[in-house]
N, C-alpha and C positions, 0 to 999 in steps of 0.2 A: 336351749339346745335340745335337738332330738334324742331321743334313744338312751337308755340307761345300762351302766356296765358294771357288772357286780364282779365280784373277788369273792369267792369263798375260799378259804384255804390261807389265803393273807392280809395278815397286820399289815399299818401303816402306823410305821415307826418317825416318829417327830421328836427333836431333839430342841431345846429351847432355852434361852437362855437370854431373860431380861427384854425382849422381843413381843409383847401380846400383841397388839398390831399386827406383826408380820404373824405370826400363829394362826390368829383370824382371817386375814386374806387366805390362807392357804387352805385352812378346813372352808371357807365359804367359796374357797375356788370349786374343788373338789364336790362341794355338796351340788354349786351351780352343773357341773360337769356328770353330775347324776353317776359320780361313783360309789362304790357300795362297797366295804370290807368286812371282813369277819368283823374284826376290831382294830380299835385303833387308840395307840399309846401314845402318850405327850411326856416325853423324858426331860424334866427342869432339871439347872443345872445350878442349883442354890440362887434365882432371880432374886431381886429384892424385894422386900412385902409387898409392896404395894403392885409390882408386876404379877405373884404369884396370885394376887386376889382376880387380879384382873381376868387370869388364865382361867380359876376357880369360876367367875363369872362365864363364862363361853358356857356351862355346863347346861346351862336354860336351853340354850339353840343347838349345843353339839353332841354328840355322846363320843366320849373318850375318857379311857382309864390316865389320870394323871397319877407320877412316879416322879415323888419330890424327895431333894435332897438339903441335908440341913445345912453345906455349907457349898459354895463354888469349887469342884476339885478336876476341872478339865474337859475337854469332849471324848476324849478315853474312857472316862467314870464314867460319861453320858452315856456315851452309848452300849457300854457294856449291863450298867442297872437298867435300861430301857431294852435292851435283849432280852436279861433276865428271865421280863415279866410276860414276856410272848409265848405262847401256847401251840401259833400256827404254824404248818411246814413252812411258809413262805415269810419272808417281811421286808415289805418296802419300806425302805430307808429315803428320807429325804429332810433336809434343815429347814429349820422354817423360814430362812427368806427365799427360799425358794417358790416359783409357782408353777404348778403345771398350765399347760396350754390344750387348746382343743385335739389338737393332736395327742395327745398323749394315752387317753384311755385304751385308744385302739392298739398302741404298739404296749401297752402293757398286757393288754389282753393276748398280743401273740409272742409276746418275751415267756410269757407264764406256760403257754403252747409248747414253744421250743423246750425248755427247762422241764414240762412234765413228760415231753417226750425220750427225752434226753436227760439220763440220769447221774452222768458226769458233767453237766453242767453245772459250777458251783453261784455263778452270781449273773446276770445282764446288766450293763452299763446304758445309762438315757445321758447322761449330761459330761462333759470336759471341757477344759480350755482349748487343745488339740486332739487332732485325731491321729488317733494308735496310728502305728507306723506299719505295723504288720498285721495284716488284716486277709481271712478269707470269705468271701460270701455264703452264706447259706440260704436269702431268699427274706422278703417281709422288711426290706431295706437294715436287715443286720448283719454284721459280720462277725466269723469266731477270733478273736483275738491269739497270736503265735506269738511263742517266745523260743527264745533261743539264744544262750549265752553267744555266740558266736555270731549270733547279726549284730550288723554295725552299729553303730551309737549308743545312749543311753536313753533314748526315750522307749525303748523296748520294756524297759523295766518298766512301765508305767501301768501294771497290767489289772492292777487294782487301787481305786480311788474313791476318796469319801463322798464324792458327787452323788447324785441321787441313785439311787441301782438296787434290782430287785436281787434278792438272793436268798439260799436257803435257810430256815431259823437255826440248823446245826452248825451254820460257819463260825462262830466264835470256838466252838468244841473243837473243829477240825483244823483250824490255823490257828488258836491260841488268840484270847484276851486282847483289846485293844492294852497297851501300856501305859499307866496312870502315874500321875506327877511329873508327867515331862510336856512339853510344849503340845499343838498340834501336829506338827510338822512331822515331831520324832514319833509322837503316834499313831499316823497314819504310813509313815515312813516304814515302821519295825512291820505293821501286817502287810505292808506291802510286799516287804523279802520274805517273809513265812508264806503269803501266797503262793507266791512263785516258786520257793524253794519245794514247797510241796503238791506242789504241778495243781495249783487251783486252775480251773477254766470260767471263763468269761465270753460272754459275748456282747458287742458293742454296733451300737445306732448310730448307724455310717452319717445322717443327718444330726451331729450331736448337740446342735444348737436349736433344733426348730420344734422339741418336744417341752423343752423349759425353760422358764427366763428365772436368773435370780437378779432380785432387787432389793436395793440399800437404801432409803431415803435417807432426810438429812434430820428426821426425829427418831431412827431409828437404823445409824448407821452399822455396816458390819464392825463386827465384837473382834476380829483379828486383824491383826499391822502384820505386813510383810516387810523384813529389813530392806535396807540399802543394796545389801550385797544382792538380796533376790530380784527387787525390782528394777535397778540402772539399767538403762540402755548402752550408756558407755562402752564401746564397744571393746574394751580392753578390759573389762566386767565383765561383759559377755561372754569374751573369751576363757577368761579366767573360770568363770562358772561353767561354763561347758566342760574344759578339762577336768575340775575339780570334781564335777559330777560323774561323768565317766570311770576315774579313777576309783572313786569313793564305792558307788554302785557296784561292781565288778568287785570290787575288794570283798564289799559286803555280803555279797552274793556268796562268794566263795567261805568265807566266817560263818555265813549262818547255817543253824544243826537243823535239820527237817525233823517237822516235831511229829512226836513218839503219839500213836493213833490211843483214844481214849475210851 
């Protein structure tokens, strides 16, 4: 591939857990894609030995600071000791089954544009399953994500997610610790409502599929189940989860304290 794109200023934060394989696809993605970071962290999430040697071996071919943990304690602990140790204003976040694509360098290079321009920007979003509901253009095919308790629905709330997305290294300080010892779900769920309650800003790649693919094969499939309740098509499920969600959101909105500046 032509052309080399450096990152000075931001980490690349990698999060992992029992995965080498997908670790190395993603740094040898990266490397083939001629990107360039200050540095770059590989947060374990207590793998098993023989995983974490595996990790240790990449060291010949890659340079990355690994930040290992003595036992498995959630992707909460991941990624809050793999923050920690970052130094940069910036830090791209992404899991390792994730890959980036040819596209991607370039719209990182103008997420980081917008974001240095703009100093109330707290995070830019590359990857979801749907696209935000409330969306304004600003140009470079991204849009600034709105909220507002009084638009319709629940997908409003969605305005921060653990998908791949650059953001500042201060965001843990400013919205508060991922939450450890509870599931994934409650822990990305709880910084979800601190973001919002604390009027984080986002901006989201109105093409949100065509920057990264993530991939699960079948020696190394994904580490999370989604219940019943989440996944049935049943459309009396459906329904049910839709209200319940509504409900729940808005409740919780309304519960949570906006946190006290540090």
């Amino acid at each position: 591939m032509n052309g080399s794109f450096s990152f000075p200023g931001v980490t690349l934060l990698i999060t992992h857990y029992n995965r080498s394989s997908s670790l190395e696809r993603l740094l040898s993605t990266f490397q083939k894609l001629n990107c360039h970071f200050e540095d770059i962290v590989v947060s374990d999430d207590g793998s098993k030995p023989e995983q974490v040697e595996k990790v240790k071996a990449l060291h010949s071919t890659y340079t990355f600071r690994l930040i290992e943990a003595p036992k498995n304690s959630g992707l909460g602990n991941n990624i809050n000791k793999g923050q920690d140790a970052i130094t940069t204003p910036y830090t791209l976040y992404i899991q390792e089954d994730f890959v980036p694509l040819a596209t991607f360098p370039k719209k990182l290079q103008d997420a980081l544009q917008f974001m240095n321009e703009r100093k109330d920007l707290d995070m830019a979003r590359f990857y979801a399953y749907f696209k935000y509901p409330y969306l304004t253009p600003i140009g470079k095919g991204f849009s600034e994500m709105r909220f507002s308790i009084w638009y319709p629905g629940y997908k409003k709330f969605y305005l921060y997610s653990d998908h791949p997305h650059l953001r500042r290294s201060n965001f843990l300080k400013k919205f508060g610790r991922y939450r450890e010892g509870v599931n994934v779900e409650k822990s990305e769920y709880s910084l979800m409502m601190s973001f919002i309650k604390n009027k984080g800003k986002a901006i989201f790649f109105d093409e949100y599929k065509s920057l990264l693919d993530q991939v699960n094969s079948s020696t190394e499939p994904s580490t999370f189940k989604r219940n019943y309740w989440r996944e049935s098509n049943n459309p009396f499920v459906t329904m049910a989860r839709h209200l319940f969600r509504h409900l729940k959101f808005n409740y919780n909105y309304i519960k949570t304290p906006k946190r006290l500046a540090e």
